[in-house]
DRENFI-778070 format. One record per residue: residue in one letter; x, y, z of N, C-alpha, C in turn. Coordinates in steps of 0.2 Angstrom, whole numbers, plus 5000, padded with zeros to 4 digits. Layout:
// residues N
AXYZXYZXYZ
...
***
This chain:
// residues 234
X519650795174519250745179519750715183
X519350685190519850685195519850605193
X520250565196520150475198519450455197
X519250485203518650475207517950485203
X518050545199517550595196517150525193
X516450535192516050495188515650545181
X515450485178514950495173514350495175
X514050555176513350555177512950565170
X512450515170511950535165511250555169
X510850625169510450655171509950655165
X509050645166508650665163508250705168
X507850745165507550805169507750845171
X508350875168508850905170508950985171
X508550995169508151095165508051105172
X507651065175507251095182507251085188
X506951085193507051055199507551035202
X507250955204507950925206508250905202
X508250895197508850885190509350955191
X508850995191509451055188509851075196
X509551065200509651055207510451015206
X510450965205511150925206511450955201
X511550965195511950995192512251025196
X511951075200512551125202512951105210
X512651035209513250995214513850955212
X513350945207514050905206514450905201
X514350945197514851005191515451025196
X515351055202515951095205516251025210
X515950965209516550925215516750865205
X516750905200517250875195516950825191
X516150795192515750745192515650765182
X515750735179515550745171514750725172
X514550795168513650765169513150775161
X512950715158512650715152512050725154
X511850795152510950785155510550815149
X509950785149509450835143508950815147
X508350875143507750885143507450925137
X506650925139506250935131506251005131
X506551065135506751135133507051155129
X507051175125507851195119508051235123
X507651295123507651355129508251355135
X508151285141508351285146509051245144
X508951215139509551165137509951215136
X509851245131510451295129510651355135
X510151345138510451395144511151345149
X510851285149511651245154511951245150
X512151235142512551245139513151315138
X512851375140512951405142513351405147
X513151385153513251405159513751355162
X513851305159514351215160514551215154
X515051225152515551185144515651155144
X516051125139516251045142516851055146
X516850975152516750925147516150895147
X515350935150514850935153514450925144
X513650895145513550885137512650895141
X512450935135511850935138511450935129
X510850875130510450895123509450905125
X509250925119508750925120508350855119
X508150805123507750755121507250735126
X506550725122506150715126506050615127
X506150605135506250525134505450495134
X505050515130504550475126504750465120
X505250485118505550475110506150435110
X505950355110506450325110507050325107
X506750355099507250345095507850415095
X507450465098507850535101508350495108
X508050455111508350435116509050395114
X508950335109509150295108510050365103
X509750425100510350445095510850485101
X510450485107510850545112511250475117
X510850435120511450375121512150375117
X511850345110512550325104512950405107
X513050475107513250505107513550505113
X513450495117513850485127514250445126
X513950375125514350325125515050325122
X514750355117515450365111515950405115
X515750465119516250455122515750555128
X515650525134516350515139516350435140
X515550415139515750325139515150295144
X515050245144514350235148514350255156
X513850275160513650305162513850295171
X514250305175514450265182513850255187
X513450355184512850355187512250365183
X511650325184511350335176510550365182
X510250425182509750445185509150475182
X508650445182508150455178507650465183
X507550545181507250595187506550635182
X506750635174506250655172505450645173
X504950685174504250645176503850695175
X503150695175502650725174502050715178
X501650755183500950735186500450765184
X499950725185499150765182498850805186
X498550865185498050905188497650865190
X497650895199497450865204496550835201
X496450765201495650765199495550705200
X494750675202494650595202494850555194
X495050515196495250465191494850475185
X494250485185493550455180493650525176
X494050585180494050665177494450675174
X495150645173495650645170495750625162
X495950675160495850675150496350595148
X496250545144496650495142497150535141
X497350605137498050615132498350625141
X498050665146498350675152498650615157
X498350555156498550515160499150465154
X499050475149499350415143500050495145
X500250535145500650575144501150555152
X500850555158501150545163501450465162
X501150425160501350355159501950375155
X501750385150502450395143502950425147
X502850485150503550495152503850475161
X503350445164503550435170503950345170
X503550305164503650225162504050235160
X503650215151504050215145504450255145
X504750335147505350355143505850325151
X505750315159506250285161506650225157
X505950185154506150115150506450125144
X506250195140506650195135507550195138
X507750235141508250265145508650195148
X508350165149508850095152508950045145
X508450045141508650025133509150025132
X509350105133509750155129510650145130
X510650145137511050145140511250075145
X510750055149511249995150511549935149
X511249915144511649855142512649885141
X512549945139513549965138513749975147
X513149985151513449975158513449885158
X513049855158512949795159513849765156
X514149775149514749735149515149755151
X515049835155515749825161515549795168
X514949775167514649765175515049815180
X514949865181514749915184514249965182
X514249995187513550075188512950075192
X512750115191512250115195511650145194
X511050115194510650155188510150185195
X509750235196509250255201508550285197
X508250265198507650285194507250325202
X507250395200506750425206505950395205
X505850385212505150365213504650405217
X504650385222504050425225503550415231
X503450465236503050435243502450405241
X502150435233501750405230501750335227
X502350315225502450255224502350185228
X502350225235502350185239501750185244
X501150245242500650235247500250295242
X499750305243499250335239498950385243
X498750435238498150485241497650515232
X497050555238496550545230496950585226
X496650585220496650655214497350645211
X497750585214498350575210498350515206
X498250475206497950415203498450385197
X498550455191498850435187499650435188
X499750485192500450485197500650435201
X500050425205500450345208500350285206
X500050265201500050215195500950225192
X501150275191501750275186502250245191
X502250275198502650275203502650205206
X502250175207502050115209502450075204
X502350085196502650045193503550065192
X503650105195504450135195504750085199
X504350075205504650015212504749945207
X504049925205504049865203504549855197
X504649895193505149905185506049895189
X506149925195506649935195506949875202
X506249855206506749795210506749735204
X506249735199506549675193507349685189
X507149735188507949765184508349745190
X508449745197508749735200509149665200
X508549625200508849545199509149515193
X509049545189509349525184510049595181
X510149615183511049635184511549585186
X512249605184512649555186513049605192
X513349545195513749565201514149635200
X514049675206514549735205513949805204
X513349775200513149855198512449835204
X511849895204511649915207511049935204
X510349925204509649985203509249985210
X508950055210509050075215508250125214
X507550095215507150175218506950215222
X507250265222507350305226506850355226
X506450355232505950425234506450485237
X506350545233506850595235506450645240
X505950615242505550665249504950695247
X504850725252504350785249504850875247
X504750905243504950935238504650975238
X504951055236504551115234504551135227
X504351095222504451095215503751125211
X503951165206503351145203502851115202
X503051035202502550975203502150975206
X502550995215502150975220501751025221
X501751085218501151155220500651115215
X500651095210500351065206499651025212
X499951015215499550955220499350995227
X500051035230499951055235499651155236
X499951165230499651225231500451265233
X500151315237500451365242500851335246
X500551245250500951215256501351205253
X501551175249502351175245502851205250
X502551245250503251305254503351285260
X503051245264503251225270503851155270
X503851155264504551085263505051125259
X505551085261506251115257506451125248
X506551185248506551175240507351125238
X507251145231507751085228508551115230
X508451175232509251195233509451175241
X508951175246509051125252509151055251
X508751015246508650975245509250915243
X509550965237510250925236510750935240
X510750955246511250975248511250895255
X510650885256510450805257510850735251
X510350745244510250715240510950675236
X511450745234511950735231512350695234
X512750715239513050645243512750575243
X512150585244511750515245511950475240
X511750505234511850475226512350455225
X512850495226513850475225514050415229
X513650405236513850355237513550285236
X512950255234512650225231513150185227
X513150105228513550075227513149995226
X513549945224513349875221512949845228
X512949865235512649845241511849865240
X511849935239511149945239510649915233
X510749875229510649845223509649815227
X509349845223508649805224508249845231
X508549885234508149915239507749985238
X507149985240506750055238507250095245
X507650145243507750205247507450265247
X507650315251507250365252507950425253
X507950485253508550525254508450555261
X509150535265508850545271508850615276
X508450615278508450685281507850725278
X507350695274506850745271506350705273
X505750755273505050735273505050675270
X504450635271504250585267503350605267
X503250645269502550665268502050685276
***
């Protein structure tokens, strides 16, 4: 690793844009601890990034699965310089009233609570170097609504408000930061969009925005909802 090189800790890492940055920031020297709840896809980056790259299986609704894969980074490459929590789930497109409890209790758990378990986890070991930067992805949703998503921008909406609080109470030097990474060609989004999906840029256009964005992200941006610049916003 170069000077410069950071710790990144990545959730939702298997797909999308998680698996999207990986392949950015592995080749400019970036150490990257990512998991997700795939064994399957986990052991494929394992495969494909050795160390000093670390990838495990954790689903972040399992605090306690959260809490044993923390101890294991920290111990060593060591808390995190960039801490990004990108894993999330949305519900099949439908009015509020038609949505199954386990489907909307299931976006909550992992779009909330597993961001919340994940800062649990980790930053207080960033908090006593007073540095890092934590980014929790958010959402055009988080910030303005349309129907049939409902339990998606509840979770999103509460990303904004979770994260400009965590802002205030940081100490000098670190930074939280939520960040809407655009409109996107992901899985997620056909979930919603369908076919038009394809009229926005997929995640290999998208980090080619996205990744410099993140790397530069610093104690200035600390409490500001961003957006990554250069993409849709809907």
């Amino acid at each position: 690793m170069t000077s410069d090189a950071k710790v990144i800790v990545l959730t939702g890492a298997t797909r999308g844009l998680g698996r999207a940055l990986i392949d950015r920031f592995v080749p400019l020297c970036h150490r990257v601890c990512g998991c997700g709840r795939s064994a399957k896809h986990v052991e494929e980056l394992r495969r494909l990034f050795g160390p000093p790259h670390v990838f495990e299986t954790v689903d972040v609704r399992d605090a306690a699965a959260v809490d044993a894969w923390a101890k294991k980074v920290l111990a060593q490459p060591g808390p995190p310089d960039l801490l990004i929590n990108n894993a999330a789930l949305i519900n099949r497109p439908a009015p509020l009233w038609q949505v199954a409890r386990e489907e909307f209790d299931a976006v909550i758990d992992v779009n909330v609570k597993g961001v919340a378990n994940v800062i649990r986890a980790f930053v207080p070991a960033m908090v006593a170097r007073k540095r890092g930067v934590i980014v929790n992805l958010s959402s055009g949703w988080g910030r303005s609504t349309s129907p049939e998503v409902a339990p998606y921008c509840a979770s999103k909406y509460a990303i904004e408000g979770l994260t400009l609080a965590l802002a205030q109470e940081l100490p000098a030097g670190m930074a939280a930061v939520p960040l809407n990474p655009g409109v996107i060609d992901t899985d997620m989004l056909r979930q919603s969009f369908g076919d038009e999906a394809s009229h926005y840029p997929d995640p290999s256009e998208w980090v080619e925005r996205a990744a410099p964005f993140l790397l530069k992200l610093g104690a200035r941006d600390n409490g500001h909802s961003l957006t990554v610049p250069g993409i849709a916003t809907g």
